[in-house]
Backbone as numpy.savetxt, mean C-alpha at the origin, in Angstrom:
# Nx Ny Nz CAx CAy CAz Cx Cy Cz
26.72 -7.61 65.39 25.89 -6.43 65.39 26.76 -5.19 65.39
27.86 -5.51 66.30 28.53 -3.98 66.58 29.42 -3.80 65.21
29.53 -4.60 63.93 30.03 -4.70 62.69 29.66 -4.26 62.01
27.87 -4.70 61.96 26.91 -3.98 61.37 27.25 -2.41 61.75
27.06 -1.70 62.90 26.98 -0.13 63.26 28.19 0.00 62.64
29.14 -0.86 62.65 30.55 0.03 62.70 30.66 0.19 60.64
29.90 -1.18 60.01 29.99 -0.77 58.72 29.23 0.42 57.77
27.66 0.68 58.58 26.82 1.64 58.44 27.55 2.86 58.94
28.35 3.09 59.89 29.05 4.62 59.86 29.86 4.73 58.84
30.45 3.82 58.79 31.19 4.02 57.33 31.24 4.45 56.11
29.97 3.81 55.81 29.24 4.57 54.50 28.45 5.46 54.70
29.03 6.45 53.47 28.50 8.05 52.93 27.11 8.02 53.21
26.13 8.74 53.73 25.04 9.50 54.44 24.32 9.16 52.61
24.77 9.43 51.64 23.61 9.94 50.75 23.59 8.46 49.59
24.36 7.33 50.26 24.50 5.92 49.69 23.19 5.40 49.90
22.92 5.80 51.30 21.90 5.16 51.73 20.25 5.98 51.93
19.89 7.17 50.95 19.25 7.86 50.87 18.47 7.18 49.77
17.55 7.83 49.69 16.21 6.91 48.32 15.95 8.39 48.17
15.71 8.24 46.63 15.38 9.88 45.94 14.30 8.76 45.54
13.21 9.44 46.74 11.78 9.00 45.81 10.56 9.65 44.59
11.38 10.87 44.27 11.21 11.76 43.53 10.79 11.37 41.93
11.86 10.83 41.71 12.38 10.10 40.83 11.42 8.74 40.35
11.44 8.45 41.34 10.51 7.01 41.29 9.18 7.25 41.21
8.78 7.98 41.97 7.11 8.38 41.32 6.94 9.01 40.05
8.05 9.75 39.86 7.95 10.31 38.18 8.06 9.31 37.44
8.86 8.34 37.66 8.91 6.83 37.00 7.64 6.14 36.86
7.41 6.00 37.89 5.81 5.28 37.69 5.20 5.84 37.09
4.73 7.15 37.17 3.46 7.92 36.50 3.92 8.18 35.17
5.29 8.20 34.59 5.48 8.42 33.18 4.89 6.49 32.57
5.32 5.30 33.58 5.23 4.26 33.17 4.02 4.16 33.37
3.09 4.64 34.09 1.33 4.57 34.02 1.18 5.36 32.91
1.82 6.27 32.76 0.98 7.05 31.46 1.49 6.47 29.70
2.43 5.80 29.98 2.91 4.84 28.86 1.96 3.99 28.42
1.61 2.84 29.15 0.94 1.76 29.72 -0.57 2.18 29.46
-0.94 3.45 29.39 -2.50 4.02 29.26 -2.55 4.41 27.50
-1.16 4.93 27.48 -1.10 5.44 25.84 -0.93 4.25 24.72
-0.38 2.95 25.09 -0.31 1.81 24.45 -1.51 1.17 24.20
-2.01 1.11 25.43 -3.03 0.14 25.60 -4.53 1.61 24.72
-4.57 1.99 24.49 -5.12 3.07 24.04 -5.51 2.97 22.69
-4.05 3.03 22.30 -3.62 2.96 20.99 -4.08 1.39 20.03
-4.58 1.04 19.05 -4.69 -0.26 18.44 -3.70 -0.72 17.67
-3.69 -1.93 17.78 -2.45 -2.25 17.44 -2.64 -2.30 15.37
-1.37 -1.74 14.97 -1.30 -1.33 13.34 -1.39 -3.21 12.51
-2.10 -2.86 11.74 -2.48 -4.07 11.02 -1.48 -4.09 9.74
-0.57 -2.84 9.77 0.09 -2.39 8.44 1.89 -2.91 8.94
1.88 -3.33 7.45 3.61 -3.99 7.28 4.52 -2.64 6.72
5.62 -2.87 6.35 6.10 -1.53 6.13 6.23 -1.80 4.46
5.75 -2.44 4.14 5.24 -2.38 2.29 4.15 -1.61 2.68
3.20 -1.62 3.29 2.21 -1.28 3.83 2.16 0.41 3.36
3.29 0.76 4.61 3.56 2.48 4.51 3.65 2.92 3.07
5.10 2.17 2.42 5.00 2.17 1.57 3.92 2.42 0.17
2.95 1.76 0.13 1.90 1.51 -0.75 0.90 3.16 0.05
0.81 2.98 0.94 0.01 4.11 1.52 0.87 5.54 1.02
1.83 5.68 0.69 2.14 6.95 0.37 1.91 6.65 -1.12
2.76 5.70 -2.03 2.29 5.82 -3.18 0.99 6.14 -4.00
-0.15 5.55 -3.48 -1.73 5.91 -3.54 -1.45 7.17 -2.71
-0.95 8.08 -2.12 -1.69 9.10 -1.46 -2.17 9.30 -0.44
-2.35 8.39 0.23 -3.20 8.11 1.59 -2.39 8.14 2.62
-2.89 8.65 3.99 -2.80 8.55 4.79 -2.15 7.08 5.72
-1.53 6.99 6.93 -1.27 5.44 7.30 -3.02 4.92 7.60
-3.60 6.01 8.22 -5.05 5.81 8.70 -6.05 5.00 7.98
-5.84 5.52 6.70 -6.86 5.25 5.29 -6.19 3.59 5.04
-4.94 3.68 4.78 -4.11 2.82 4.29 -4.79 1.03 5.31
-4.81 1.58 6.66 -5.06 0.48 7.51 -6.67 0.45 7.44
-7.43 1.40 7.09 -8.86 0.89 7.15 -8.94 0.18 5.60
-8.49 0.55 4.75 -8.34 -0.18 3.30 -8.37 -1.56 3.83
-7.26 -1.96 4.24 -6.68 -2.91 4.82 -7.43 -3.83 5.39
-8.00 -3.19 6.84 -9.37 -3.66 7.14 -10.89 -4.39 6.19
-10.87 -3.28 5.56 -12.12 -3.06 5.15 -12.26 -4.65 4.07
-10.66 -4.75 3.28 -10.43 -6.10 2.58 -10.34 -7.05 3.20
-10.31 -7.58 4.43 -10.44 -8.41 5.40 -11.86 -8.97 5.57
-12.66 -8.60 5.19 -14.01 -9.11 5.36 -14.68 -8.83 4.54
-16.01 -8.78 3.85 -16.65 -8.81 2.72 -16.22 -8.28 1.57
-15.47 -7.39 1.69 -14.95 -6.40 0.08 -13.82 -7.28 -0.32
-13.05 -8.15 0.72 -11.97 -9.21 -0.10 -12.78 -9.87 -1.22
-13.80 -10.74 -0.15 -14.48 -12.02 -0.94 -15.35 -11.06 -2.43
-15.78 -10.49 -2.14 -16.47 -9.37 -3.51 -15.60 -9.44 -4.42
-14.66 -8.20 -4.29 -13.77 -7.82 -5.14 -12.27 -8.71 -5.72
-12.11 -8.67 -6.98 -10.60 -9.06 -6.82 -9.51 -8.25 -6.15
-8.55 -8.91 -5.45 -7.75 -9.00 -4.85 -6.85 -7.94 -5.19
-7.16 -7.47 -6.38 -6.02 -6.61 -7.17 -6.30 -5.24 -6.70
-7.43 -4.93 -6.49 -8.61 -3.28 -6.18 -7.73 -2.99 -5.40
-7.29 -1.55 -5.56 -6.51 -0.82 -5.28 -7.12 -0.38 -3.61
-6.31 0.55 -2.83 -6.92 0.93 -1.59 -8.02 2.03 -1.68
-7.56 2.42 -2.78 -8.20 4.05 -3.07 -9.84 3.81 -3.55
-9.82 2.43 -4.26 -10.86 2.05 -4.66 -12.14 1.35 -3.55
-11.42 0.86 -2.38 -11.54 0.24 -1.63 -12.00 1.39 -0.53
-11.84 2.03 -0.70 -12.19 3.60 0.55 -13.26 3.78 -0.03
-12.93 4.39 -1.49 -14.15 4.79 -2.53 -15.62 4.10 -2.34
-15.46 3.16 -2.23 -16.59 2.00 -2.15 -17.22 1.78 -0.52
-16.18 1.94 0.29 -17.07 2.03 1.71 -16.68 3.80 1.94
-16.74 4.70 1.14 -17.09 5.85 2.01 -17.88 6.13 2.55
-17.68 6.86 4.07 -18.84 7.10 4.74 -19.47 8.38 4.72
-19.02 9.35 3.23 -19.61 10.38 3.11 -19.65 10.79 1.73
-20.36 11.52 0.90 -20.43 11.77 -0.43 -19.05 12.41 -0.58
-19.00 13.41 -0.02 -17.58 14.52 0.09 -16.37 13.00 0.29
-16.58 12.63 1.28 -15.26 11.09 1.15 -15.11 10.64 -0.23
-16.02 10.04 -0.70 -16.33 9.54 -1.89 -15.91 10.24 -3.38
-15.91 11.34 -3.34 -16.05 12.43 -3.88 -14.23 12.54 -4.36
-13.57 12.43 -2.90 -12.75 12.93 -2.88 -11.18 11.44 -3.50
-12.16 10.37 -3.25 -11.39 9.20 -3.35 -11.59 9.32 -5.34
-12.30 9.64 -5.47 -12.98 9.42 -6.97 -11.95 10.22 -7.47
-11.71 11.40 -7.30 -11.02 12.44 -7.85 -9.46 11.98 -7.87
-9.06 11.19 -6.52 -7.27 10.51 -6.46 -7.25 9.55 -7.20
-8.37 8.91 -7.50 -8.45 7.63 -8.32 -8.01 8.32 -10.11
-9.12 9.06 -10.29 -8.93 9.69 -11.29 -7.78 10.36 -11.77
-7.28 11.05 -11.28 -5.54 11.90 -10.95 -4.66 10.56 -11.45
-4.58 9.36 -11.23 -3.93 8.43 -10.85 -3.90 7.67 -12.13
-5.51 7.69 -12.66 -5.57 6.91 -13.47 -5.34 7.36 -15.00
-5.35 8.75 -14.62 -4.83 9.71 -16.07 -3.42 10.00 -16.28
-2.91 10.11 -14.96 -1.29 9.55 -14.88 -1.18 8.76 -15.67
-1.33 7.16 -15.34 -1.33 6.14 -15.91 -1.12 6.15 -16.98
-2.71 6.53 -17.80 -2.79 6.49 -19.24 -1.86 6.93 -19.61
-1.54 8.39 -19.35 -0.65 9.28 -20.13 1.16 8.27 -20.04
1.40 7.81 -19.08 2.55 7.05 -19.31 2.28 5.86 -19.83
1.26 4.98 -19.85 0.86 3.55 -20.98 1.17 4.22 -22.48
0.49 5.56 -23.14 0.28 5.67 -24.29 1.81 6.15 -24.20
2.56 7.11 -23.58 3.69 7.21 -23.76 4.83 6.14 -24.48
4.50 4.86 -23.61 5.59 3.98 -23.85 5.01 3.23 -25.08
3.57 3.07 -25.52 3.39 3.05 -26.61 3.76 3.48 -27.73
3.77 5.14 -27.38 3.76 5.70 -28.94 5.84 5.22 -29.17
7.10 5.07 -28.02 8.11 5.08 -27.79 8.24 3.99 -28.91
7.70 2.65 -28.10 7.27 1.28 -28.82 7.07 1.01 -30.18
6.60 1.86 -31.08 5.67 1.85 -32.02 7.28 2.43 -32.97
7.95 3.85 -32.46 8.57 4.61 -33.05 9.77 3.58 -33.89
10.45 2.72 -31.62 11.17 2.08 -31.75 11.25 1.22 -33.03
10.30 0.34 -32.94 9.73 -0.89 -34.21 10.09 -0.63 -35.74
9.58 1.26 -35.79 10.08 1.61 -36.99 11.17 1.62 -37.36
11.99 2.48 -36.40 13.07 2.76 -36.93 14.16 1.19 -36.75
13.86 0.56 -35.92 14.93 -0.62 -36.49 14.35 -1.37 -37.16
13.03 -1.65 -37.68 12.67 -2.64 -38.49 11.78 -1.83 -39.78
12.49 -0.59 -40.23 11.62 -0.09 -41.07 11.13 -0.66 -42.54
11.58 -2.11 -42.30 10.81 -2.22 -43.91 10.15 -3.29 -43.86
9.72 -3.40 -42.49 9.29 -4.85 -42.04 7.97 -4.29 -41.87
6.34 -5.08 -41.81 4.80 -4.82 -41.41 4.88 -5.36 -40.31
4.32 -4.39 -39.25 4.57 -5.00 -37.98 3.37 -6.25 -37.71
2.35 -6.25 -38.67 1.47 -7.33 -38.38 1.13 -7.64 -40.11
1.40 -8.50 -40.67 0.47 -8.67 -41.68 0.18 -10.23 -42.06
-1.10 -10.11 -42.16 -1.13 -11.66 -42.28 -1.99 -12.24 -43.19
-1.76 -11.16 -44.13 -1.90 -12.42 -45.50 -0.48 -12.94 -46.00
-0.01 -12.95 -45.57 1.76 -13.54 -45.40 1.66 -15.44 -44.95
0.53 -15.00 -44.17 0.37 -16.54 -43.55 -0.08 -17.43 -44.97
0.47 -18.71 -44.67 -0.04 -20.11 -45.29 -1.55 -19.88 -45.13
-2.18 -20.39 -46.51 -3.29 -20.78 -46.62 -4.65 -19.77 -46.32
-3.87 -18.30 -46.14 -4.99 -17.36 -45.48 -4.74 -16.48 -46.91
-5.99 -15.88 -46.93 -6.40 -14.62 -48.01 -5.39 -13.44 -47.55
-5.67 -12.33 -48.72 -4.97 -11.30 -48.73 -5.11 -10.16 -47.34
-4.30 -10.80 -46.02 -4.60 -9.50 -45.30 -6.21 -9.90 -44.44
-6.69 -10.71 -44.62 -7.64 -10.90 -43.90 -7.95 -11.81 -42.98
-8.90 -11.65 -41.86 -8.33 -12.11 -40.43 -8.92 -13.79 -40.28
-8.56 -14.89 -40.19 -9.10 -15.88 -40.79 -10.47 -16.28 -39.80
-11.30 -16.63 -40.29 -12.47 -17.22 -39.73 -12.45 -17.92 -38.15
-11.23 -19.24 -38.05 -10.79 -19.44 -36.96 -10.13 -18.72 -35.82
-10.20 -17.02 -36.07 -10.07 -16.65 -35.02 -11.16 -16.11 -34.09
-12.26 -16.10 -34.42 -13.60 -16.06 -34.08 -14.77 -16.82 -33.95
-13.99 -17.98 -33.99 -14.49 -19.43 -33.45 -14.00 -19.39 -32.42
-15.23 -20.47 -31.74 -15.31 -20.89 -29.92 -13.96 -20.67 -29.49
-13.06 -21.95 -30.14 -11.58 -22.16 -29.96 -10.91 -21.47 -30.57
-10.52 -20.17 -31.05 -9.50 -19.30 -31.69 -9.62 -18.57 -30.50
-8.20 -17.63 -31.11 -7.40 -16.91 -30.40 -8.52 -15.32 -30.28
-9.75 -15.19 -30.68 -10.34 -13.81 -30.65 -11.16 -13.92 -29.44
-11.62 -14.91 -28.75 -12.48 -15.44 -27.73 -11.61 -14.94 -26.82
């Protein structure tokens, strides 16, 4: 015992002090953590996810109700391919929502075109100029077919026009 007293004088006065100051700020930042987590829902989104959500335009918000929303009846409906934007569009919960998905869709989809016909008309140029003395399609060239005209069997059940 008298080892004990004699080792407790020993040590520094503020070794053996508790800053409980500290510790309740601890807790209450870790209660208020613990309230903000549990609060919060947990993200259904991958980081292709984010990804894809900025490319369409959207929000992470939009991006995860998309997300949602394909999870249950609009999967089994729709193909798989329907964009998010399309997928908002279709469950908006307001004309103005709707309105507004229609218009990014649109923006998006005139983009599009304008770069499809782009690489078309590129395509088309290309073809010429290295194969300029060549028909890029002609097919009265083919065995057994008329001048240039499209043969009957391609508009049968089994041809290639079906």
């Amino acid at each position: 015992m008298r080892a004990l007293a004699l080792l407790l004088s020993l040590l520094p006065l503020g070794a053996l002090a508790v800053d409980t100051g500290s510790t309740r700020l601890d807790r209450s930042r870790t209660a208020e953590t613990r309230a903000a987590s549990s609060e919060r829902k947990p993200s259904v989104l991958d980081p292709l996810d984010v990804v894809a959500a900025r490319y369409w335009g959207l929000t992470l918000d939009e991006m995860e109700r998309a997300k949602l929303l394909m999870s249950g009846p609009r999967g089994a409906f729709s193909d798989p391919r329907i964009s998010p934007v399309e997928v908002l569009g279709v469950h908006a919960r307001s004309a103005a929502e709707r309105n507004r998905y229609a218009e990014l869709f649109a923006r998006m989809l005139h983009e599009d075109t304008e770069r499809v016909l782009a690489w078309n008309l590129a395509g088309s140029r290309a073809i010429q100029r290295l194969y300029p003395n060549e028909p890029v399609i002609d097919l009265g060239t083919r065995p057994g077919h008329g001048q240039g005209r499209i043969p009957n069997w391609y508009f049968a059940p089994t041809g290639g026009g079906q």
